[in-house]
KERODO-804162 format. One record per residue (C-alpha): residue number from 1; x, y, z. Coordinates in steps of 0.05 Angstrom, whole numbers, plus 5000, padded with zeros to 4 digits. Each point is the difference from the previous one (the first is absolute). Layout:
% KERODO-804162
 pos   xx   yy   zz
 NUM    X    Y    Z
...
END
This chain:
% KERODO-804162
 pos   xx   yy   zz
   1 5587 5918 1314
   2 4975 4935 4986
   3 4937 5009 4968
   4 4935 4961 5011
   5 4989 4985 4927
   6 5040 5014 4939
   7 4994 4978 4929
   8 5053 4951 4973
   9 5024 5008 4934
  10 5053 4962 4957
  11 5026 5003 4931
  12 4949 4962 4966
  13 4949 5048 5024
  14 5039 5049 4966
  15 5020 4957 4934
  16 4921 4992 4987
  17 4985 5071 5015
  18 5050 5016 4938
  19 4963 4948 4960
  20 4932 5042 5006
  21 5043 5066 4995
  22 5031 4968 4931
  23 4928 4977 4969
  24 4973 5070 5007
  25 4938 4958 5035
  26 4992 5043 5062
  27 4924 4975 5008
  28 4950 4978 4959
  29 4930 5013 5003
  30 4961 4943 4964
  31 4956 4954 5045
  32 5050 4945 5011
  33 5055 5050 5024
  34 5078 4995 4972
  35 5042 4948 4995
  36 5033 4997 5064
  37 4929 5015 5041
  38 4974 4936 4968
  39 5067 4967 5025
  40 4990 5029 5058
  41 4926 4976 5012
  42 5025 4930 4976
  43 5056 4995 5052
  44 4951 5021 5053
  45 4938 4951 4981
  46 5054 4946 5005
  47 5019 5030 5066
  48 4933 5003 5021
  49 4970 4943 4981
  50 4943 5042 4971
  51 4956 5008 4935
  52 5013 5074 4988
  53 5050 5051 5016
  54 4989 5074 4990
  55 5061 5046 4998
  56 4987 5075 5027
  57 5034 5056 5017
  58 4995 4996 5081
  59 4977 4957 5043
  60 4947 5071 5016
  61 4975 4977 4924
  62 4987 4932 5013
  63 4958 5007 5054
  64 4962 5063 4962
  65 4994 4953 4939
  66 4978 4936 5046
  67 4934 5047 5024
  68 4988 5028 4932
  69 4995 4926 4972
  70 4946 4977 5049
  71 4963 5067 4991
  72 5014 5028 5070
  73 4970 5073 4995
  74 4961 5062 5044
  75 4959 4962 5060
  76 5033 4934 5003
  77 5053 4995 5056
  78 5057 4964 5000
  79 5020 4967 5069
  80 5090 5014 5016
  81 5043 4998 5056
  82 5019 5064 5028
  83 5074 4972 5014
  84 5025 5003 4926
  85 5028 5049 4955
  86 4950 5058 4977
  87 4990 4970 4929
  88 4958 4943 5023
  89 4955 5052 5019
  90 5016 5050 4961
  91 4970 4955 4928
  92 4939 4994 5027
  93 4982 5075 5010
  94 5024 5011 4929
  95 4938 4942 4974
  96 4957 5051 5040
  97 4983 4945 5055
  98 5016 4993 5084
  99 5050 4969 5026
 100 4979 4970 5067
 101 5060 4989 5044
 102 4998 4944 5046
 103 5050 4978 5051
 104 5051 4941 4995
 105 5022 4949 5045
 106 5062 4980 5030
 107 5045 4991 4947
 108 4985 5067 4967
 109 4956 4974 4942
 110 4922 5013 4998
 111 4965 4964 5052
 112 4938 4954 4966
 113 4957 5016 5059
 114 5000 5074 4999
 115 4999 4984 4932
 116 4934 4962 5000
 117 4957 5057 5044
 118 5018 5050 4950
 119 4969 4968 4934
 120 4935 5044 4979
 121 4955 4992 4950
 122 5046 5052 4962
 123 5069 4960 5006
 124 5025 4989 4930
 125 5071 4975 5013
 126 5047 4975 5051
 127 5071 5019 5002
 128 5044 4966 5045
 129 5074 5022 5005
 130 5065 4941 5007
 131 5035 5065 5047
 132 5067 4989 5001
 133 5007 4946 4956
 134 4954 4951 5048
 135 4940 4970 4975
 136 4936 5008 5017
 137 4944 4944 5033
 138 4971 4991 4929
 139 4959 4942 5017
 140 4957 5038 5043
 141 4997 5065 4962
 142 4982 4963 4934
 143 4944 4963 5045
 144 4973 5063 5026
 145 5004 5029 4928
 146 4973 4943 4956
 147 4938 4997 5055
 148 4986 5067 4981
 149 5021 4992 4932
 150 5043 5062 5007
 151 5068 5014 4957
 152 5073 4980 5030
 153 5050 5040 4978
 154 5073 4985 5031
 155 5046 5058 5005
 156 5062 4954 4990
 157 5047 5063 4999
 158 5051 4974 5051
 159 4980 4926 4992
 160 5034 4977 4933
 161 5026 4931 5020
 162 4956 4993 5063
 163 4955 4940 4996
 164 4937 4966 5045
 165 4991 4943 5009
 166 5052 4986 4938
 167 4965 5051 4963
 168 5032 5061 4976
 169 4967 5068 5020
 170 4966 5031 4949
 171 4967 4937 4972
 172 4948 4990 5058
 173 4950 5053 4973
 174 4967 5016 4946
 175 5055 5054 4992
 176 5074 5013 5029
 177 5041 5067 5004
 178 5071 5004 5000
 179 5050 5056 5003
 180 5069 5007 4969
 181 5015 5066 5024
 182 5086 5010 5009
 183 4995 4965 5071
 184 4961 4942 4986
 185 5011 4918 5007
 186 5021 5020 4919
 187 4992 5071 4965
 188 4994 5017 4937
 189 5012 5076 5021
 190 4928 5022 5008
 191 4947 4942 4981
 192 4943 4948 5022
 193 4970 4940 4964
 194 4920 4967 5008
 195 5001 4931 5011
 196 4928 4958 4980
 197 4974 4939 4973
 198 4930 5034 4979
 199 4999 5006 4928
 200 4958 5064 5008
 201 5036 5038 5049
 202 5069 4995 4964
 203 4961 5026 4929
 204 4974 5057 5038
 205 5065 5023 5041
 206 5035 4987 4934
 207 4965 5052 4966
 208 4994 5043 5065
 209 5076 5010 4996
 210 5003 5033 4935
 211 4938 5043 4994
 212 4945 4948 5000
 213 5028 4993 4921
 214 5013 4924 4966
 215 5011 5028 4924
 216 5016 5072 4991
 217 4963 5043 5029
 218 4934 4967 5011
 219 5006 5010 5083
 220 4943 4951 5022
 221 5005 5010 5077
 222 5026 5052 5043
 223 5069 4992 5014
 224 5070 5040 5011
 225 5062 4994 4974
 226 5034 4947 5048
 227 5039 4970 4945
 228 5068 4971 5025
 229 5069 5026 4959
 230 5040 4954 4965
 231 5057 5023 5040
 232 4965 4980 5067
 233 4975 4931 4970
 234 5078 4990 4979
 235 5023 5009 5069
 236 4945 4963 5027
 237 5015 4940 4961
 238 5073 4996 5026
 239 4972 5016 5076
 240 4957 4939 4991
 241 5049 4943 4986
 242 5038 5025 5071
 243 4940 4995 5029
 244 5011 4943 5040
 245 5059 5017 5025
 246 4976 5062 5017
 247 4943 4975 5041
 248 5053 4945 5044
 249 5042 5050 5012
 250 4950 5040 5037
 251 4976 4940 5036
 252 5068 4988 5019
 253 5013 5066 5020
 254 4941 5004 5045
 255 5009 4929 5039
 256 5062 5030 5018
 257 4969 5056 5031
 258 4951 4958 5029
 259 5046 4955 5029
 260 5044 5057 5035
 261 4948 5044 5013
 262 4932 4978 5027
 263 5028 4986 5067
 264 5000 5062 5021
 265 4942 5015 5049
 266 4936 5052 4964
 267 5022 4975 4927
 268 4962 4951 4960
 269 4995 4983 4932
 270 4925 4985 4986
 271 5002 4975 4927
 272 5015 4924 4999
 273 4948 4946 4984
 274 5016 4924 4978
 275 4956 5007 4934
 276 5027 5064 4973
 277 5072 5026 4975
 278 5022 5074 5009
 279 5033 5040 4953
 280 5031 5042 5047
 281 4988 5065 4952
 282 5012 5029 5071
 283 5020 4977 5070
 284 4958 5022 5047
 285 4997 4987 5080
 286 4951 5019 5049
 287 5044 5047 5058
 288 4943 5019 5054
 289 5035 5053 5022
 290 5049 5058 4982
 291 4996 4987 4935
 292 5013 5071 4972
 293 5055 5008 5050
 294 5029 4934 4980
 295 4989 5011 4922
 296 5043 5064 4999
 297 5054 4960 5048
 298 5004 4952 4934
 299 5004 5064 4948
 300 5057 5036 5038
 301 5039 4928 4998
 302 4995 5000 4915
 303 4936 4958 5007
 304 4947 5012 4952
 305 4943 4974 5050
 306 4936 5034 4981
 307 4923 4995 5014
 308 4946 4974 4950
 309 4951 5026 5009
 310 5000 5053 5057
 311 4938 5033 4978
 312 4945 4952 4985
 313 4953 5016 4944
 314 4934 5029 5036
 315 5048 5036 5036
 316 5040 5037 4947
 317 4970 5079 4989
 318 4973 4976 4933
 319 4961 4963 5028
 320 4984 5028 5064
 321 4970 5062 4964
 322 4943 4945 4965
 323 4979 4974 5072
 324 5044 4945 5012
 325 5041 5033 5058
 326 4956 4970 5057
 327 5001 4937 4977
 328 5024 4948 5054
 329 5054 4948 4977
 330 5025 4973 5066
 331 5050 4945 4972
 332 5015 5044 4942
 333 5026 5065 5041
 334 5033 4957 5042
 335 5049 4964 4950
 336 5009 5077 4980
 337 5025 5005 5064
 338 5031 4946 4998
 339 5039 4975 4939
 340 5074 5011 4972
 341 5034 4974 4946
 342 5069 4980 4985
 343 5041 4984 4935
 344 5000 4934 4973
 345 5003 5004 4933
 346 5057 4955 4954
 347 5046 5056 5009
 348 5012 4997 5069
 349 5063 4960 5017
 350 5019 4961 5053
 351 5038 5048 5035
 352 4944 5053 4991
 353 4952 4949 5033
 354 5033 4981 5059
 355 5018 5076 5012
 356 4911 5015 4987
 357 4996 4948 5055
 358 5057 5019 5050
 359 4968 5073 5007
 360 4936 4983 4992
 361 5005 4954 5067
 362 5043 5046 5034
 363 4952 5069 4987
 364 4942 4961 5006
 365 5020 4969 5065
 366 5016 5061 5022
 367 4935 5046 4984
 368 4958 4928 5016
 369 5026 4979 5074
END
């Protein structure tokens, strides 16, 4: 089976996790963080082109610590996508607030006009999602969010690399999210990482992550333990120097596809736009029809196509059972309908590529005529 993601590991992933092991350093819980966090945040600031970088444990923690900073709590609401994963969600029941799911537009991110009728005087925070590894329209969200004077918080989870408008993602808000869970643009195993340039909010997630504490035990805020291990920061440091070549071999991958693929009639590819770059964290087309039919046509061929997200949000039993069930989300139960995914990540050869594309044309030609 090819799979649709995988993490890829070398040697000196491995030589730095036996530097850690060596030091007896597994994790350290001061303010700053260990040695190879602060390395870590370093690299990525550069990366960035940011202030402040934040390292967590999951990208789940950086979006928990991002509301906890800018005092999201009971009877605010927080306005998300239902086309995401669960934890975009998921952080702002655990403040005690809403989420208020609106619909997105045609190239699966969170469309600013449904966007703009559901602002209340209760919305706290915004949290637009890069899906897929595609960014957002920021300039209109931010508008619609500075009118308001509402908080932007980008869940940057797939996005690491991604830019608008030569921007990177997570750097057009007042905070960004990212993920660097074992499938990721880079891993670090489990882990996730703030991104600001507010003074404030990086003092408060800072001390969020480890208790609230900044000497001892003098816990000043309410906060968790999202600390990041040294072992995970070590990795992470390695990941991020093959970043780049990470992020052009997915881009390579996928023009391939593109280029052998979208003529085939009831397929598109919807996320392309001259002032933004894709990651390609996943590959995703648009098959109007069949697309369960074709989707297990892939599998039994050792093809690790796969749907994200099948289930939207609202429409998970979680949250069906608090009222969100009958919610309407034309575009978003659509793409649900809709969308499959197919490996492109740096480990797919050539061979393995043109194969993806052979069968996908021929199944898909097949189920589609």
């Amino acid at each position: 089976m090819i799979p649709i993601n995988k993490p890829i590991l070398g040697n000196e992933e491995k030589e730095e996790v036996l530097k850690v092991l060596e030091s007896g350093m597994l994790t350290d819980a001061s303010y700053e963080g260990g040695k190879y966090t602060r390395e870590f945040e370093a690299k990525l600031e550069k990366i960035l082109g940011c202030k402040h970088v934040i390292a967590v444990n999951s990208g789940t923690a950086a979006l928990h610590c991002s509301l906890l900073a800018i005092g999201v709590k009971r009877g605010d609401e927080v306005i998300v996508p239902s086309f995401t994963f669960v934890a975009t969600a998921n952080v702002v029941l655990a403040c005690g607030a809403r989420p208020v799911f609106v619909d997105i537009g045609e190239d699966y991110n969170i469309d600013p006009a449904k966007l703009k009728k559901a602002i209340t005087r209760k919305t706290k925070a915004i949290i637009p999602v890069h899906l897929y590894g595609y960014p957002a329209n920021m300039d209109e969200i931010r508008e619609i969010a500075s009118k308001d004077n509402i908080a932007l918080i980008e869940d940057a989870a797939e996005s690491l690399g991604a830019e608008y408008k030569g921007r990177q993602t997570g750097t057009l808000s007042d905070a960004g999210c990212f993920s660097f869970y074992a499938t990721k643009v880079v891993t670090t195993g489990e882990g996730g990482a703030i991104s600001t340039n507010s003074d404030e909010i990086a003092e408060k997630v800072t001390m969020i992550r480890n208790h609230g504490m900044v000497e001892g035990y003098d816990s000043r805020v309410l906060g968790l333990n999202y600390r990041l291990p040294e072992i995970s920061a070590a990795i992470g440091l390695k990941q991020l120097e093959k970043l780049p070549s990470y992020i052009r071999k997915r881009r390579e991958n996928a023009e391939y596809l593109n280029e052998r693929i979208l003529d085939v009639k009831g397929v598109e590819f919807k996320q392309s736009s001259k002032d933004r770059t894709h990651v390609f964290y996943l590959y995703t087309l648009s098959v109007k029809r069949s697309r369960d039919d074709l989707l297990e046509s892939l599998k039994k061929k050792g093809i690790g196509a796969s749907v994200y997200f099948r289930i939207p949000v609202h429409k998970t039993p979680l949250y069906s059972s608090l009222g969100y069930g009958s919610l309407k989300l034309s575009k978003t139960e659509t793409a649900a309908r809709e969308v499959i995914s197919l490996p492109v990540h740096p480990a797919v050869t050539g061979e393995q590529l043109d194969f993806i594309a052979s069968e996908f044309i021929k199944e898909a030609r097949k189920l589609l005529k």
